[in-house]
C-alpha positions in Angstrom: 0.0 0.0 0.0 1.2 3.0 -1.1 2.4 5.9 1.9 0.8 8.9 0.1 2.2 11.6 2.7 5.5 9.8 2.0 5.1 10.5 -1.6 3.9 14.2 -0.8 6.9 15.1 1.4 9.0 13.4 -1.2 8.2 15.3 -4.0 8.4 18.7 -2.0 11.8 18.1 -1.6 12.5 17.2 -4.8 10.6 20.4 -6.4 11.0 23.0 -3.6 13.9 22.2 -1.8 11.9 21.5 1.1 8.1 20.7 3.5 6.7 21.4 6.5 5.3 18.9 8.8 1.6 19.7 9.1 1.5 18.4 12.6 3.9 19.5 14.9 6.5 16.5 16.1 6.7 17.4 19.8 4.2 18.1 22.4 3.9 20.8 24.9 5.2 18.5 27.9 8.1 17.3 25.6 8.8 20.8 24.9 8.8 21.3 28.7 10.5 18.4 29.7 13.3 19.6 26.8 13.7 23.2 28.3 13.4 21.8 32.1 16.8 19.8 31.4 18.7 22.4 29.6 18.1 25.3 31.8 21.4 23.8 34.0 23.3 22.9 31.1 26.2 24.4 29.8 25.9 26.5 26.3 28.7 27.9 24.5 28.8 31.3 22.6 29.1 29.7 19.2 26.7 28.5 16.7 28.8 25.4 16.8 30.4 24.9 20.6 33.6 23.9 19.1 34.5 27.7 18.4 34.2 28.4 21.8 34.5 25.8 24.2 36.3 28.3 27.2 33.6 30.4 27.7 30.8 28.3 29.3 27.2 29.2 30.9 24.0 28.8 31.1 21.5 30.6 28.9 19.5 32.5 31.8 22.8 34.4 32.7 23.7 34.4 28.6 24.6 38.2 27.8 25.4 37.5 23.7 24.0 36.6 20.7 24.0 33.0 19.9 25.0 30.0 22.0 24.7 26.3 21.6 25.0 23.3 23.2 27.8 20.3 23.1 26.5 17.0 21.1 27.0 15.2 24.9 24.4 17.6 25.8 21.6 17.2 23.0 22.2 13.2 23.3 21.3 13.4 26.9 18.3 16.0 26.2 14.5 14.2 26.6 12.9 13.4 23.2 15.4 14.3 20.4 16.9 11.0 19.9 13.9 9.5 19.7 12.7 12.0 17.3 15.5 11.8 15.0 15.2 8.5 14.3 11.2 7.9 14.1 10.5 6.2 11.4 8.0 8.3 9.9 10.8 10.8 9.7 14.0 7.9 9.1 11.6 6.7 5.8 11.4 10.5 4.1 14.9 10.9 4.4 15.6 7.2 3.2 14.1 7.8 -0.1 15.2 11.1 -1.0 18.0 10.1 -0.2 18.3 6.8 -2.0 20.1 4.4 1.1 19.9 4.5 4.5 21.0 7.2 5.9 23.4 8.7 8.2 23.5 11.1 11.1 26.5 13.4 10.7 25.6 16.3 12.8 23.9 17.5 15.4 23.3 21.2 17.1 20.4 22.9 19.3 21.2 26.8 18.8 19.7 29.8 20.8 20.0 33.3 18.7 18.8 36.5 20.5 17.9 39.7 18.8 18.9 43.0 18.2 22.4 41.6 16.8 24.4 42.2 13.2 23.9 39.5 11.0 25.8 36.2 11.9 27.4 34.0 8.9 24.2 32.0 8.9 22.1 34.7 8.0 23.5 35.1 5.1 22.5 32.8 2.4 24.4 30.1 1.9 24.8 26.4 0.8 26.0 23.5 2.6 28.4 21.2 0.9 28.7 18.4 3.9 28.2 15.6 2.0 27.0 14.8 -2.0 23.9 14.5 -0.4 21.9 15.2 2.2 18.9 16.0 4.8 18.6 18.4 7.3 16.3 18.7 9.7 14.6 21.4 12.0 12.6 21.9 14.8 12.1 25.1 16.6 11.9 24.6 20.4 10.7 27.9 20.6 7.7 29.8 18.9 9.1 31.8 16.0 6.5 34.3 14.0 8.1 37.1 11.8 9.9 39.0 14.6 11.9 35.8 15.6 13.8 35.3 12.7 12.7 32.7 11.1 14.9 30.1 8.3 14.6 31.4 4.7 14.8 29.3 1.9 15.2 29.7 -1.8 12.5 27.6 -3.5 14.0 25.3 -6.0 17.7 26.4 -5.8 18.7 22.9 -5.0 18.4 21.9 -8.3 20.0 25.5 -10.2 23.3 27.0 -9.8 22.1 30.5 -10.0 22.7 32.9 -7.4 20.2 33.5 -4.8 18.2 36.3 -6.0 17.3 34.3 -9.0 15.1 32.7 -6.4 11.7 33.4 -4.7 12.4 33.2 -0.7 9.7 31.2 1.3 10.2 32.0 5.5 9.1 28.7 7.5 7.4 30.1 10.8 5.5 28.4 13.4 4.9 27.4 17.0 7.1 25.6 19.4 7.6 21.8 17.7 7.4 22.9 14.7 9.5 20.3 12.3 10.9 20.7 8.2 13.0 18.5 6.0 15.2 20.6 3.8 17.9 19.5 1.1 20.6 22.2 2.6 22.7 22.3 -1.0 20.0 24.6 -1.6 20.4 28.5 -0.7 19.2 29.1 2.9 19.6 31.5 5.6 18.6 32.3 9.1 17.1 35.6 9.9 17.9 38.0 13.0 15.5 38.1 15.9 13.5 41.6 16.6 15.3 43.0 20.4 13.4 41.3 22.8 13.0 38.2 20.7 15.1 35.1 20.2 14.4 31.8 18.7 15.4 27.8 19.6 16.5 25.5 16.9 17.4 22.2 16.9 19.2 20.4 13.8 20.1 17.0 12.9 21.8 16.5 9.5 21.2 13.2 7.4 23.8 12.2 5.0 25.4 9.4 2.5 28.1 8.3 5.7 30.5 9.7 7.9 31.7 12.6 6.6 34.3 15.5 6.3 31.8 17.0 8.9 32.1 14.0 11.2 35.3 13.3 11.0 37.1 17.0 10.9 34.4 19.4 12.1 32.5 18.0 14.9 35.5 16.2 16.4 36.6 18.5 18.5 32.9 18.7 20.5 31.3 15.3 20.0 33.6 13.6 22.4 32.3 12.7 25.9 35.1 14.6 27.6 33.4 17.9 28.4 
């Protein structure tokens, strides 16, 4: 029997780049239980902890920009195992993919507003593997203001520069969950002041990677 929301989710990858779950993949008391257990955790003032690994703290005393957690961290973290390999999820990525896939990266990423655009905000593709899936999920509401992910329809399949593109911004409440093909153009956008925005990523590719095995070394160990 055929899976026609497989199919569906599929195909918007293939033409747009990217969907949107229409349900959202976490619950308020997941969402809860998520925030409860990272309130005491450490975060790092890096979109990727390995740039700054000597400046711990916890995000209620967090005075930057953008911060994110160690991969030790997000392991241990209620729910986000589990959700990154469901097999509703594991079975879209599968056949976009083509083979089984791989997890090569992981990050959960606070950015506040009021800031100068980071590197992410600026349109860009990533190159991480000859293919691959990444994955979203705001753990934090994010309308307009909160600077939602950008994406250029389509530009996964066209090297043309971005503004060749029409821009679709993916908002939505707390759980809120999308499969994009990253080798398209994408960007994040800055949060209004007084608003910030929780992400969490995991990245599906081919196998272990240049990402995996030169990147992410230096912060996926168990040793901090």
């Amino acid at each position: 029997k055929k899976n026609n929301n497989l199919e569906s989710y599929v195909k918007n990858i293939n033409d747009k780049g990217f969907f949107k779950f229409e349900k959202n993949v976490l619950t308020e008391n997941q969402l809860n239980e998520i925030h409860a257990f990272l309130k005491n955790k450490n975060i790092y003032p890096a979109h990727v902890p390995c740039y700054d690994k000597d400046h711990p703290t916890k995000i209620d005393n967090f005075e930057g920009f953008i911060a994110s957690y160690n991969a030790k961290t997000i392991i241990e973290t209620p729910h986000l195992i589990e959700l990154v390999t469901d097999q509703k999820i594991l079975n879209v990525v599968k056949d976009y993919l083509g083979c089984t896939p791989a997890i090569f990266d992981l990050n959960l990423v606070w950015s506040i507003g009021n800031r100068a655009k980071h590197e992410t905000d600026h349109f860009h593709r990533d190159y991480d593997d000859f293919s691959h899936c990444l994955l979203m999920v705001y753990l934090s509401d994010v309308d307009d203001d909160c600077g939602g992910h950008i994406y250029k329809i389509g530009s996964h399949k066209k090297d043309q520069e971005p503004n060749t593109f029409d821009s679709e911004k993916i908002l939505g409440s707390a759980g809120t969950a999308f499969l994009t093909d990253a080798t398209g153009w994408h960007s994040g956008s800055v949060p209004l002041k007084g608003k910030k925005r929780c992400i969490f990523w995991c990245r599906y590719g081919l196998t272990y990677n240049y990402m995996w095995e030169v990147h992410n070394h230096r912060y996926w160990g168990y040793d901090n």
